[in-house]
MILOFI-635757 format. One record per residue: y, z, x of N, C-alpha, C in turn. Coordinates in steps of 0.05 Angstrom, whole numbers, padded with zeros to 5 digits, always signed. Atoms other than C-alpha are relative to their C-alpha. Example, Ala and Ser with C-alpha at 12.3 -4.5 7.8 and 13.67 -1.06 7.14 Angstrom:
MILOFI-635757
-00024+00000+00018-00090+00156+00246+00024+00000+00018
-00024-00001-00016-00021+00143+00273+00022+00014-00015
***
This chain:
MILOFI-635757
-00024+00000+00017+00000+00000+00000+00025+00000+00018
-00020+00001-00013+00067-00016+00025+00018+00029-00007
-00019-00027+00010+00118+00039+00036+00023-00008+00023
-00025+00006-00006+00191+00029+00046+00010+00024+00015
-00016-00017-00019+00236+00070+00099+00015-00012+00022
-00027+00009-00016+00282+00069+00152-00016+00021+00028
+00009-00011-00015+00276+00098+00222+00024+00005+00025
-00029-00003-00015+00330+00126+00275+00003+00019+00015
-00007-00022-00020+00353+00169+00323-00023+00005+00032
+00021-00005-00029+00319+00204+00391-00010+00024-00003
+00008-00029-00004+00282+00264+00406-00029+00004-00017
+00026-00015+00018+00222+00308+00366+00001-00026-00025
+00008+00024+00024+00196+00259+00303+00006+00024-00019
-00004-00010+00016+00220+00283+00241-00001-00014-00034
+00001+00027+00027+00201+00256+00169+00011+00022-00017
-00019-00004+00020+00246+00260+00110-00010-00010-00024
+00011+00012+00033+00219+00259+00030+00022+00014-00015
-00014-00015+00017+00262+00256-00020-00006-00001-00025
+00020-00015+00024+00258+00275-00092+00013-00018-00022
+00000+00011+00025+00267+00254-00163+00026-00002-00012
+00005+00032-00002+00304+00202-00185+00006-00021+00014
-00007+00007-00010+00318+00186-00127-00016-00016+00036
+00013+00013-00014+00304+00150-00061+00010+00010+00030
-00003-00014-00015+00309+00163+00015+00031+00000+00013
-00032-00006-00001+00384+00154+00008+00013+00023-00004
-00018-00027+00015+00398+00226-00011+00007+00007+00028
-00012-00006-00027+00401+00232+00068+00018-00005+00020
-00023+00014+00005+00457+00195+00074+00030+00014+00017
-00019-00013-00029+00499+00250+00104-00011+00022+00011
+00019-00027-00019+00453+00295+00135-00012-00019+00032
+00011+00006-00016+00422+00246+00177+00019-00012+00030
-00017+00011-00029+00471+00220+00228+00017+00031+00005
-00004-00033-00009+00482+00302+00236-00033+00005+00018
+00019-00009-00015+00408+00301+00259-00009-00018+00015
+00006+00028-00013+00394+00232+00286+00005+00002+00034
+00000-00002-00023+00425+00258+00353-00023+00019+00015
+00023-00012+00000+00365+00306+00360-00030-00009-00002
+00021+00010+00013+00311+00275+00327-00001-00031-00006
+00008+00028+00006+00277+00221+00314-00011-00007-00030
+00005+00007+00040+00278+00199+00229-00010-00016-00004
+00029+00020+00013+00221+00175+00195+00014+00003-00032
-00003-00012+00035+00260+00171+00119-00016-00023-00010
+00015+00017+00020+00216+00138+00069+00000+00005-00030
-00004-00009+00027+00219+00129-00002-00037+00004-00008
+00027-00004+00011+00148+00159-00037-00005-00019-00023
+00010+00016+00013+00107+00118-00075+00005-00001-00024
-00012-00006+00018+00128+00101-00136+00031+00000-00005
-00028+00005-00007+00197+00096-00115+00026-00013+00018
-00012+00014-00025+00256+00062-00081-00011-00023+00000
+00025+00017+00000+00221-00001-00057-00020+00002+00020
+00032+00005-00004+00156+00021-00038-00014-00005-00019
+00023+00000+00023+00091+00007-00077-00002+00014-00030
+00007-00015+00038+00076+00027-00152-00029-00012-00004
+00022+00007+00009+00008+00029-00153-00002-00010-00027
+00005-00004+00029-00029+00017-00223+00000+00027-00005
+00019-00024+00011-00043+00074-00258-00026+00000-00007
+00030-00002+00012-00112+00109-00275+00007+00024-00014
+00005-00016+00018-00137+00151-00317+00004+00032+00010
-00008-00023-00004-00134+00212-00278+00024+00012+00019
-00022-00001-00012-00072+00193-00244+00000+00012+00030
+00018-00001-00029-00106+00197-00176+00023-00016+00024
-00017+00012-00006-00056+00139-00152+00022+00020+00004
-00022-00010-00012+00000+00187-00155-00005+00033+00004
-00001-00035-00014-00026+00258-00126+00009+00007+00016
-00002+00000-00025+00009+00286-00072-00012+00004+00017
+00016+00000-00026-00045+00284-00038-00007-00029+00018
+00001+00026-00004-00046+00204-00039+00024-00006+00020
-00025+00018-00018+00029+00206-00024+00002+00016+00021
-00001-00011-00031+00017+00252+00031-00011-00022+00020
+00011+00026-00023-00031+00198+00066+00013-00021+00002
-00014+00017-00015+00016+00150+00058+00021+00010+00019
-00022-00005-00027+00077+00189+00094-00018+00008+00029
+00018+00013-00028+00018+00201+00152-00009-00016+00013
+00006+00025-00019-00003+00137+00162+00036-00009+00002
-00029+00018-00007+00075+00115+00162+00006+00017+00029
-00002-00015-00021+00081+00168+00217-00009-00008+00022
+00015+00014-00016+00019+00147+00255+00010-00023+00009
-00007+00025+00001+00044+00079+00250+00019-00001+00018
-00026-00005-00026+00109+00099+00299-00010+00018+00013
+00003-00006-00016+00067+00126+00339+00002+00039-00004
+00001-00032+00007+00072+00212+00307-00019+00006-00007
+00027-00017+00010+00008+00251+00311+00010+00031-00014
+00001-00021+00008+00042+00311+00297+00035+00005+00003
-00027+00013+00009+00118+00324+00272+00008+00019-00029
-00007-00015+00021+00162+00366+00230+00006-00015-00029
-00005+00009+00016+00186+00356+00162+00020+00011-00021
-00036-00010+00019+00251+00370+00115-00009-00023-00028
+00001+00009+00034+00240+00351+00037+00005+00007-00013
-00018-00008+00025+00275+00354-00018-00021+00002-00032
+00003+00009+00026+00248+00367-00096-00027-00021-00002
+00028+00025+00006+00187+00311-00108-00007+00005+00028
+00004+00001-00028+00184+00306-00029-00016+00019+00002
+00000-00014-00013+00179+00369-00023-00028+00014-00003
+00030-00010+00014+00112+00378-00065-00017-00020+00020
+00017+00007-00018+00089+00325-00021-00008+00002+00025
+00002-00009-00037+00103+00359+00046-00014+00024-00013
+00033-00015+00000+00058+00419+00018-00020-00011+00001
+00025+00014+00000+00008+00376+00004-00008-00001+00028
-00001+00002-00032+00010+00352+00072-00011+00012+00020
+00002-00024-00017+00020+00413+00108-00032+00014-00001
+00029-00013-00002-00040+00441+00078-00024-00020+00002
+00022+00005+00010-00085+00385+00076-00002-00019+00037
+00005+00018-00023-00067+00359+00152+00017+00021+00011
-00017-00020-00009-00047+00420+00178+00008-00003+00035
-00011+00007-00031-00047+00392+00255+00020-00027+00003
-00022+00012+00004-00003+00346+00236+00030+00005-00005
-00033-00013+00010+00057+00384+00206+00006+00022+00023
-00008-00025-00023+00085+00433+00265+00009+00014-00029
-00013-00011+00019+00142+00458+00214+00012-00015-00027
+00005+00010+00029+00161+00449+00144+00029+00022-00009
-00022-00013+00010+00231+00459+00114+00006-00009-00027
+00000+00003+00027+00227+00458+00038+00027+00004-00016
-00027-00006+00010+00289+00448-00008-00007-00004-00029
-00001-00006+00026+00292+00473-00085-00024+00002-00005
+00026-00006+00023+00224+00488-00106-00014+00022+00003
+00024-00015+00001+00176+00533-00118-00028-00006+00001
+00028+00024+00006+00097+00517-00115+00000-00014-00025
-00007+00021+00019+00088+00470-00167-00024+00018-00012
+00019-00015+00008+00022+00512-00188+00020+00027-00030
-00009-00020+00005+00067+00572-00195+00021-00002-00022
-00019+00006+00018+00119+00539-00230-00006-00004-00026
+00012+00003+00018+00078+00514-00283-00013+00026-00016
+00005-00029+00016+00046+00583-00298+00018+00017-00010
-00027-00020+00004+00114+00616-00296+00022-00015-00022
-00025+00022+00010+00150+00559-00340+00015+00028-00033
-00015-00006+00020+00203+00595-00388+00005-00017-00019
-00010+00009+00009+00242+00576-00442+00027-00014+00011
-00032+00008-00010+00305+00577-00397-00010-00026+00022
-00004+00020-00024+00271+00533-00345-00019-00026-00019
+00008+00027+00009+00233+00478-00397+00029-00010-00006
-00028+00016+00010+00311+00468-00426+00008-00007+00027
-00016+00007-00025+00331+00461-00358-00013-00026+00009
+00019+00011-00016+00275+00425-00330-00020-00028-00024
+00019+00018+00024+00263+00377-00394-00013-00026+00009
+00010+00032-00010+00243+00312-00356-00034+00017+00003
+00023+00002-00009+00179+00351-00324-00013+00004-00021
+00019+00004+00020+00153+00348-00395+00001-00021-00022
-00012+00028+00014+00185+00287-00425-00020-00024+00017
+00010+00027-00013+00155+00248-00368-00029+00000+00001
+00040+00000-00003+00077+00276-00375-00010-00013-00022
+00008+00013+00017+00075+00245-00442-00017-00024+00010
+00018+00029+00003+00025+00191-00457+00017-00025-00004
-00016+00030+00000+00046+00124-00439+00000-00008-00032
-00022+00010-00015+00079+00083-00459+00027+00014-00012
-00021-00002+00010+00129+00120-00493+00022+00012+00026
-00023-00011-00019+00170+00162-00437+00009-00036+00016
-00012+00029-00018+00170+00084-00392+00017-00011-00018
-00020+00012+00010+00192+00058-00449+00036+00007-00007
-00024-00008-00001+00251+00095-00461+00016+00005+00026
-00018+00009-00024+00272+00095-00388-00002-00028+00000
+00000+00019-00007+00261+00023-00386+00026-00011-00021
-00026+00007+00023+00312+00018-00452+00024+00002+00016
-00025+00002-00014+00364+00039-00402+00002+00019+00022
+00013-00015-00022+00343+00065-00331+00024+00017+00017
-00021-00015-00010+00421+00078-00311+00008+00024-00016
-00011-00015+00009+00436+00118-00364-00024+00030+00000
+00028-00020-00004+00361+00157-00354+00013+00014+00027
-00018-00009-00023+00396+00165-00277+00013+00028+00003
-00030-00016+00009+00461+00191-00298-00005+00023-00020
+00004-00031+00016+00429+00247-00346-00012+00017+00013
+00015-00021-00032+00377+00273-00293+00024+00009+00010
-00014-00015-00020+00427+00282-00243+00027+00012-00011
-00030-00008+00019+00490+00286-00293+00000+00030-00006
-00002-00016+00016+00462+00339-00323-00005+00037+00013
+00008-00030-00025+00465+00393-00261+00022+00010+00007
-00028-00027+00003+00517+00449-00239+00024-00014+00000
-00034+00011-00004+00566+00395-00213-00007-00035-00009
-00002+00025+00020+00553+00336-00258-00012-00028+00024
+00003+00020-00021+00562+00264-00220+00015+00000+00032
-00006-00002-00025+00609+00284-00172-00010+00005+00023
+00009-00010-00024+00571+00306-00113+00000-00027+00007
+00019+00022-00009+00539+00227-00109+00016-00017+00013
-00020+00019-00005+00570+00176-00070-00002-00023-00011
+00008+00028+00018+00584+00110-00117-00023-00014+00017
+00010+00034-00008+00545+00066-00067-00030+00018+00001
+00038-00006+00004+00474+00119-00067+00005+00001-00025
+00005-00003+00039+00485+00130-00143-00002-00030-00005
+00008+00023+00004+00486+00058-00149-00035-00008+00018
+00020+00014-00012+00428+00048-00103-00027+00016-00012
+00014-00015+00018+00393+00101-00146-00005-00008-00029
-00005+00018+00036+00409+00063-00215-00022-00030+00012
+00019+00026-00006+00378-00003-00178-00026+00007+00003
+00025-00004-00006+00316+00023-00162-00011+00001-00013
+00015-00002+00033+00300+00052-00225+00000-00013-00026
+00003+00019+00013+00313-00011-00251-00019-00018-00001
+00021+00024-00013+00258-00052-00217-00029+00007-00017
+00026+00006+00013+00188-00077-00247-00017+00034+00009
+00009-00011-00011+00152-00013-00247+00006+00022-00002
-00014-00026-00016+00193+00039-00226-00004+00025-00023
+00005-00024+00019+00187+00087-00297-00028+00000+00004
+00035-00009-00002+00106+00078-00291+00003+00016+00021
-00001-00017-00020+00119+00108-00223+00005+00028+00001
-00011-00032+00007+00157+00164-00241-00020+00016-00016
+00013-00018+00017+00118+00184-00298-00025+00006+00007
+00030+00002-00013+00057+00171-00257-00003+00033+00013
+00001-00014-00018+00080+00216-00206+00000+00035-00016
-00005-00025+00017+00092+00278-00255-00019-00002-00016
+00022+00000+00009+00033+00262-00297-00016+00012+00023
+00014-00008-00012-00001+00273-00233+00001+00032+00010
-00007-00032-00016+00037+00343-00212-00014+00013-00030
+00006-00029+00025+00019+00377-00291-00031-00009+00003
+00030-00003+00007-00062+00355-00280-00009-00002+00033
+00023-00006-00033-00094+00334-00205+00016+00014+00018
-00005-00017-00024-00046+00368-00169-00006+00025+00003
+00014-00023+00008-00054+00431-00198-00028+00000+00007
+00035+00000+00000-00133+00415-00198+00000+00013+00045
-00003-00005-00037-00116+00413-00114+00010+00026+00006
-00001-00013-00002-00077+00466-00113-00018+00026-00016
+00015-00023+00011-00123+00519-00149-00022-00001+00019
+00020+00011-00016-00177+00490-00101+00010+00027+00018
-00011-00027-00035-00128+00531-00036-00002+00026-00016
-00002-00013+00002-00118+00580-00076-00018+00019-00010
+00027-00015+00003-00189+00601-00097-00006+00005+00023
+00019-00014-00035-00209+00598-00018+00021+00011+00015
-00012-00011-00016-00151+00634+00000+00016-00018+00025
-00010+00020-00026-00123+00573+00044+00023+00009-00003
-00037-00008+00004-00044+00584+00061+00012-00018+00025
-00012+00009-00022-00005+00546+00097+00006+00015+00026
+00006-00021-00023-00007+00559+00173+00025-00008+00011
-00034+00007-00013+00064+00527+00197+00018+00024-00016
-00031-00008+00007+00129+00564+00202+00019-00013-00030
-00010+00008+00025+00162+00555+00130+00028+00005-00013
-00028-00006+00008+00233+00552+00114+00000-00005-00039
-00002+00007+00025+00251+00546+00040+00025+00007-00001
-00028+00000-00002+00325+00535+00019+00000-00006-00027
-00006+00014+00023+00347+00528-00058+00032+00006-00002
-00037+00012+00007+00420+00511-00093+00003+00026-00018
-00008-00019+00022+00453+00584-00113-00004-00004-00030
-00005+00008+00031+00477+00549-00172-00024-00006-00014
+00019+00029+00004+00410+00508-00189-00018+00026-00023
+00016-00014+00009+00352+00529-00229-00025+00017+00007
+00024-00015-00012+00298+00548-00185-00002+00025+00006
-00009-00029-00013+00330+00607-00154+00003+00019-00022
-00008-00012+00027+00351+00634-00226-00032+00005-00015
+00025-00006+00020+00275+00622-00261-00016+00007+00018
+00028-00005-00020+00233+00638-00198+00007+00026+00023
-00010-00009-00024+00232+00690-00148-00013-00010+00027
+00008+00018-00016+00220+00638-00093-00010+00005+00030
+00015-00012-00026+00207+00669-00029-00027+00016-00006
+00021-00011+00000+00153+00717-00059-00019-00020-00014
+00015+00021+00001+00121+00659-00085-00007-00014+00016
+00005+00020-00028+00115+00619-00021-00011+00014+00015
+00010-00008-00019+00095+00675+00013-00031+00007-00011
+00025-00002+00001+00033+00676-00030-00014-00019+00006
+00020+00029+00000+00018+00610-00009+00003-00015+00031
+00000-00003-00035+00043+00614+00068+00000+00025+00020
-00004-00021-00013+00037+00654+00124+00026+00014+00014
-00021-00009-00018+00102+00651+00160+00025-00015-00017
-00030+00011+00018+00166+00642+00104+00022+00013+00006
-00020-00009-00006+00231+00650+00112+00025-00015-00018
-00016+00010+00018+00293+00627+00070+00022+00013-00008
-00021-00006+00009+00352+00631+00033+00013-00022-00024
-00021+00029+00031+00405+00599-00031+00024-00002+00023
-00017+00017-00008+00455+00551-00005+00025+00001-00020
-00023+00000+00028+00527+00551-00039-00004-00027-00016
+00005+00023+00010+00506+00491-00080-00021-00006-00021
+00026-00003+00017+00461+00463-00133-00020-00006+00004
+00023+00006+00000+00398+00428-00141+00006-00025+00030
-00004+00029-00017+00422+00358-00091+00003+00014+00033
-00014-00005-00023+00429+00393-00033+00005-00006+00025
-00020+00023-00022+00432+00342+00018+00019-00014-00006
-00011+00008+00012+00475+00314-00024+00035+00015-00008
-00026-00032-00002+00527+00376-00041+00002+00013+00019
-00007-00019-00026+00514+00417+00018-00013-00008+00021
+00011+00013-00028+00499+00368+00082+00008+00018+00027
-00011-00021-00017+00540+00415+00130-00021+00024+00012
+00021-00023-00007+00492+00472+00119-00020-00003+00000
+00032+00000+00001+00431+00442+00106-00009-00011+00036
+00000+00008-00025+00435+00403+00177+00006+00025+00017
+00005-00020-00014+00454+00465+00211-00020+00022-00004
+00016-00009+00014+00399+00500+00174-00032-00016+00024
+00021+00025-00014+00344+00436+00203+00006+00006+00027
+00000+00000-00019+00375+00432+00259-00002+00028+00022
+00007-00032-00012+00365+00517+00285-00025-00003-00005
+00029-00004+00012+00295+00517+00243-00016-00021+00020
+00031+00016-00006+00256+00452+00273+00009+00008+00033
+00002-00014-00024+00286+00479+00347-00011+00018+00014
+00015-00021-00015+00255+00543+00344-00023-00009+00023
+00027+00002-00021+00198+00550+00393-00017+00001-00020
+00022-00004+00011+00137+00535+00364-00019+00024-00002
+00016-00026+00007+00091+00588+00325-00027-00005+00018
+00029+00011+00002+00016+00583+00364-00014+00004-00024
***
């Protein structure tokens, strides 16, 4: 399967996933903050941007993060990275757990932005965080109705996701919000999405209950960062959740909301850039 990205800078290898509904443009101003350091692997995940859109199946196998983990590894491999940190946002960021745990000599460190496990989230779902969080159950529906209604008008589907967060549209810059409206215009692109979130409310879960029956936990150094303002921080208590599912977490809220490469590039880059420096954990 093809998978779209970009690639830049010098130093340690560093791959970049970003999240929902968007593509690996949300890095836009973070990355020429880290590019003098590192070496950027950004790619858009499957299903999005222009990489691949599989078909769908029945058990939505095509979009597990465990699929789109093997693709951001072989894109790694592919430039030559056996082993290599990682910074992801939101959608990404479910796919750098995946990852982490399922190629654990591959990921050194792992800097997670807005989430909670996706396991945990789902058990813990409120009333305050489904109104918040109405796409992750709008989009599990049975085809074709959710595609269809993003396909009726994919900019204005865009512009409500992200519209509809602490600081509206302003954070975006016209030319990624436009490059975010095109994407999710193209042949495809709502099967993808809904693919990809069909797959987090059934096989991912199925994967994650798997670690969490044998006690697996992530063995990398684990940053986790969410947006004061945002929802995660508000419906989850996010560090004691991560730390049931890693060994070595550490974290904090950012003055900002959910976008936060996007609203708060300043801190998140000085954030990356202290965290993937440390000395490695053995």
């Amino acid at each position: 399967m093809r998978v779209h990205g970009r690639i830049g800078g010098q130093g340690a290898p560093l791959l970049l996933l970003h999240g929902h509904p968007q593509t690996h443009v949300i890095w836009h101003r973070v990355a020429s903050r880290l590019a003098g350091r590192f070496t950027l692997v950004l790619l858009d995940l499957r299903g999005y941007g222009d990489s691949g859109r599989p078909e769908a199946d029945a058990q939505h196998l095509a979009y597990s993060k465990r699929e789109m983990a093997l693709d951001a590894l072989a894109a790694m491999r592919h430039h030559g990275f056996e082993r290599f940190g990682v910074l992801a946002h939101d959608r990404g960021a479910r796919v750098a757990h995946r990852l982490a745990a399922d190629h654990p000599g591959a990921v050194s460190r792992l800097l997670l932005l807005d989430i909670a496990p996706t396991l945990a989230m789902y058990e813990g779902t409120t009333e305050a965080f489904a109104r918040a969080y109405w796409h992750w159950f709008f989009l599990v529906q049975p085809p074709p109705l959710p595609e269809a209604l993003i396909e009726a008008d994919p900019v204005r589907y865009v512009r409500s996701v992200m519209g509809g967060r602490h600081a509206g549209l302003a954070p975006f810059a016209p030319a990624a919000l436009a490059e975010y409206e095109r994407c999710m215009a193209l042949p495809g692109a709502a099967r993808g999405v809904c693919e990809d979130y069909r797959a987090s409310a059934g096989i991912d879960l199925d994967h994650d209950r798997e670690d969490v029956a044998a006690g697996r936990l992530l063995a990398q150094p684990l940053r986790v960062l969410w947006g004061a303002h945002g929802v995660v921080g508000r419906c989850f208590d996010v560090l004691a959740l991560w730390r049931e599912r890693a060994r070595q977490v550490s974290g904090g809220a950012l003055p900002c909301g959910h976008y936060i490469p996007e609203e708060a590039p300043d801190a998140l880059a000085s954030e990356a850039l202290s965290f993937f420096n440390e000395d490695e954990t053995p």
